[in-house]
Steps between C-alpha positions, in 0.01 A plus 500: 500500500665327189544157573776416239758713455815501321796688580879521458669278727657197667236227578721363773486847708102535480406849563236445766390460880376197653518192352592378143539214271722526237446307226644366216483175243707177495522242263402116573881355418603629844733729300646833686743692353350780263275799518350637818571217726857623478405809679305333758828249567729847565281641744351151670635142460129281648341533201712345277622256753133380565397482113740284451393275835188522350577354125714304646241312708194596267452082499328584845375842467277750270785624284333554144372740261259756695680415851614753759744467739505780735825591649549736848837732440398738756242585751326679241573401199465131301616377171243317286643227278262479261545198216352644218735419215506163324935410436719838455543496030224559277428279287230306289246563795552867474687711827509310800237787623188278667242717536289288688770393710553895595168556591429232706813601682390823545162356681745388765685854494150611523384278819826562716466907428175503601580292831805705566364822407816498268578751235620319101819559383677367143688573211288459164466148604516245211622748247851422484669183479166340541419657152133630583325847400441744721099554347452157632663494838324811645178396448569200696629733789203729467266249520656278756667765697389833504099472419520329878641813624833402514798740441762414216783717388677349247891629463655577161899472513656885557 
C-alpha cells in the first residue's frame, strides 16, 4: 500500500472511509482570507471561526510557529490548523515558508492520526502563498507521516 499519494482533487471532499484530518498551513498574523482556507470557509465555517479565537487569545494559549489546533467539522472528519508560515509577503527573510514550523506541526498531525486511526488529507501544503517547495515539504510528510504507517493523499486542484 502507497502511503502518500497524490491525486486530482478537492482537499475539502477527502476521498476516503473512516476518519480524516485535513490539513492545511496558516500563517502566525491570524490572517484568513487567501488560498486554501477559502475553500475550507465555503464548505465549514469552525475552522476559521476558532483560528481566529485562537490568535486572538494566543496571550493565554500555544498559538505559534509549529502549533496545531485541531478542529472537529464532522463526525469524521477534522481540520488541522497548522501555523507554519512566519507573516503572509516575502521578504528579506526569504518566503514566509517555516520549515521547521511545518514539521513540528505535522508531529501533532502525526499523534492525533495515530490515536484516531485517521487517514491525512491536504493540498501541497506550504507551497502556495506560504512560498515553500514542494522537494522540501514531502519529505517532512514522509518522514513524519507516512514512515509511521499513516495514510496521506495529497489533492492537486482539478
Amino acid at each position: 500500500m502507497t502511503l502518500l499519494k497524490i491525486i486530482a482533487g478537492d482537499a475539502t471532499d477527502p476521498q476516503a472511509k473512516g476518519p480524516k484530518i485535513i490539513t492545511h498551513v496558516c500563517n502566525d498574523l491570524g490572517g484568513w482570507g487567501k488560498g486554501f482556507v477559502l475553500a475550507i470557509s465555503r464548505r465549514w465555517p469552525e475552522p476559521e471561526q476558532q483560528y481566529r479565537r485562537w490568535h486572538r487569545e494566543r496571550a493565554g494559549n500555544d498559538f505559534a510557529l509549529g502549533a496545531v489546533q485541531l478542529v472537529q467539522v464532522r463526525p469524521d472528519i477534522w481540520v488541522a490548523n497548522l501555523i507554519g508560515q512566519h507573516g503572509i509577503r516575502t521578504g528579506s527573510g526569504g518566503p514566509p515558508i517555516r520549515y521547521e514550523a511545518v514539521s513540528q506541526g505535522l508531529e501533532t498531525v502525526a499523534a492525533h492520526a495515530l490515536t484516531h486511526r485517521a487517514t491525512v488529507h491536504m493540498p501541497r501544503i506550504g507551497c502556495g502563498l506560504a512560498g515553500g517547495k514542494w522537494d522540501r515539504i514531502e519529505p517532512l510528510i514522509t518522514e513524519k507521516l507516512s514512515e509511521r504507517g499513516i495514510a496521506v493523499t495529497v489533492y492537486d486542484k482539478t
